[in-house]
C-alpha positions in Angstrom: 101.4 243.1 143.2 100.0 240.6 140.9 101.7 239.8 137.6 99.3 240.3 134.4 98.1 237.1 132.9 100.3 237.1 130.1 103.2 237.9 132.0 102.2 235.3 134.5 102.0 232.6 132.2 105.9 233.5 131.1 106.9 233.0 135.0 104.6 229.9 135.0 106.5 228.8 131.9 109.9 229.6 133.8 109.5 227.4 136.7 107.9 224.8 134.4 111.8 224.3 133.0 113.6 224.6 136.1 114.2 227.9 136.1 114.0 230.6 138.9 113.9 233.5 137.0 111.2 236.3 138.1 109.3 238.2 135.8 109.6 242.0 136.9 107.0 244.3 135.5 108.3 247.8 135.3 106.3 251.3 135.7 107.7 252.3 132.3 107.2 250.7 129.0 109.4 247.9 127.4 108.5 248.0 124.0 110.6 248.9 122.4 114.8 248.0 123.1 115.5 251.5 124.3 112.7 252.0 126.2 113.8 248.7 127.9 117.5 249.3 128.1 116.6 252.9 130.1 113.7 250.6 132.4 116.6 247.9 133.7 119.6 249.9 133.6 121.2 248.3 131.4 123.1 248.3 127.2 120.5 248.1 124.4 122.4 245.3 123.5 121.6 243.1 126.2 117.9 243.4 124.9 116.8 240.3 123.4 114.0 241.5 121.1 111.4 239.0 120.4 110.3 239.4 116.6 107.7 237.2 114.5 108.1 236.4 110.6 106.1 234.3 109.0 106.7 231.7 106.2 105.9 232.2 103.2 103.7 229.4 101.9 103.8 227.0 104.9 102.4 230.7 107.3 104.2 229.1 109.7 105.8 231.0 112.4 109.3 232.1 113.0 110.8 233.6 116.1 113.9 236.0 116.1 115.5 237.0 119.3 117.8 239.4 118.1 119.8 241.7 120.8 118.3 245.3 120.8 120.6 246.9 118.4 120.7 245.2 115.6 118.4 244.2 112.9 117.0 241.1 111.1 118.6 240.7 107.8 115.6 238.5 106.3 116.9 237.4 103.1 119.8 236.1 105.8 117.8 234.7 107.5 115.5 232.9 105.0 118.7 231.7 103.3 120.0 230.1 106.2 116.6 228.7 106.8 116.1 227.6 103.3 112.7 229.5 103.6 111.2 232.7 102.6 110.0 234.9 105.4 107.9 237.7 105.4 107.0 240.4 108.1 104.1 239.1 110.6 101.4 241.4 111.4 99.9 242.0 114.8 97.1 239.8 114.4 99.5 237.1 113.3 102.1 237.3 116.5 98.8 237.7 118.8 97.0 234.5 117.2 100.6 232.2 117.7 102.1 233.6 120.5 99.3 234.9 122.5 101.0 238.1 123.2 101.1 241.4 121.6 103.8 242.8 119.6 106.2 244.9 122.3 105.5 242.0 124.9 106.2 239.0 123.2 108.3 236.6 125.4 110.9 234.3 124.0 108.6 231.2 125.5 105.1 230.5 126.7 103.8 230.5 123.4 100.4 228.8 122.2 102.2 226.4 119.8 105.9 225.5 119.1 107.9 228.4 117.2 110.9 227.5 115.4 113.5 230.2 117.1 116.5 231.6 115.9 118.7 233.2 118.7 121.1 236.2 117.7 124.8 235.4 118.0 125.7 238.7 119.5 123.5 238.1 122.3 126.3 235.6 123.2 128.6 238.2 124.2 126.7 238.9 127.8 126.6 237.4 130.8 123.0 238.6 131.2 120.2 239.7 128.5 116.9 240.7 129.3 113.8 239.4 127.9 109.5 240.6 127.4 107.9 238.5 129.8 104.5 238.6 128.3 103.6 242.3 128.8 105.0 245.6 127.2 105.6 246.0 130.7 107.4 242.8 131.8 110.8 241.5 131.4 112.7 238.7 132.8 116.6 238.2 132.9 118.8 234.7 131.7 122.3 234.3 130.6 122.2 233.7 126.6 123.1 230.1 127.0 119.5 229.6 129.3 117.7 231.5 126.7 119.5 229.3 123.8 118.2 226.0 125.9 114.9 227.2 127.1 113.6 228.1 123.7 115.6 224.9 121.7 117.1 228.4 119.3 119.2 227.6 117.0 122.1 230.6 117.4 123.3 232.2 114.0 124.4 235.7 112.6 121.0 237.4 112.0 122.3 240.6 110.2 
C-alpha cells in the first residue's frame, strides 16, 4: 500500500541521508505519545514527540523532540537558548514544517528548524518517530535521530 505524501516525503528524506529506515503507517492513530506507544508495542517513553515553538520576535521556528512522557519546560528551554519561545499554533507548524500537528516528523521539513533533542530519549536503543502522518511512524536509535536532525541534546524539563 502506498505511503501518504507527507509520510512519503519523510521515507524520501530517510534514504536521502543514508538511512534505511521505513516509514510504517499504522491502522490506529499516532498522535498523540500513547496512542503511539499502544500502535508499536512499545514504552511511551520511547516516543519522540515532535513539538513546534516559535521565537518570540525573530517567529522563527523551534523543534523539540522530547520522549513521550515528559514535558517542555519552556522557560528551560528559552534559557538555554538564550531566546524566548512561545507555543506555535497549527497554522504555524503546517506553514514551516509542512505537516500537521500529531504528524510532524523530526525531518523533511520546508525550511531548516533549529532542533533540540530530549536527553532522556538517550536511554533507548530504539525510539519511534511521526513520519509525516498522524498515522506514520518510523524507528532510529537516538544517536541517528541526534545526527539526522543536527539536534542539539539537552535536559528539556
Amino acid at each position: 500500500m502506498a505511503l501518504k505524501e507527507s509520510a512519503e516525503r519523510v521515507e524520501g528524506r530517510l534514504r536521502d541521508m543514508g538511512y534505511d529506515h521505513r516509514v510504517v503507517e499504522l491502522p490506529d492513530s499516532t498522535r498523540t505519545a500513547e496512542e503511539a506507544a499502544a500502535a508499536i508495542g512499545c514504552e511511551v517513553a520511547q516516543i519522540a514527540k515532535s513539538i513546534i515553538f516559535r521565537q518570540s520576535g525573530s517567529n522563527e521556528p523551534v523543534l523539540v523532540v522530547a520522549s513521550g512522557v515528559n514535558r517542555v519546560n519552556e522557560k528551560l528551554v528559552s534559557s538555554s537558548l538564550n531566546v524566548k519561545l512561545k507555543k506555535a499554533d497549527a497554522d504555524f507548524v503546517r506553514e514551516h514544517t509542512g505537516f500537521v500537528i500529531g504528524g510532524v516528523a523530526p525531518i523533511g521539513h520546508l525550511e531548516r528548524i533549529t532542533t533540540i533533542i530530549d536527553e532522556d530519549l538517550l536511554k533507548f536503543g530504539t525510539i519511534w518517530a511521526a513520519a509525516g502522518h498522524p498515522k506514520a511512524v518510523f524507528s532510529c536509535t537516538p544517536e541517528e535521530l541526534t545526527a539526522m536532525t543536527a539536534g542539539q541534546v539537552m535536559t528539556i524539563q
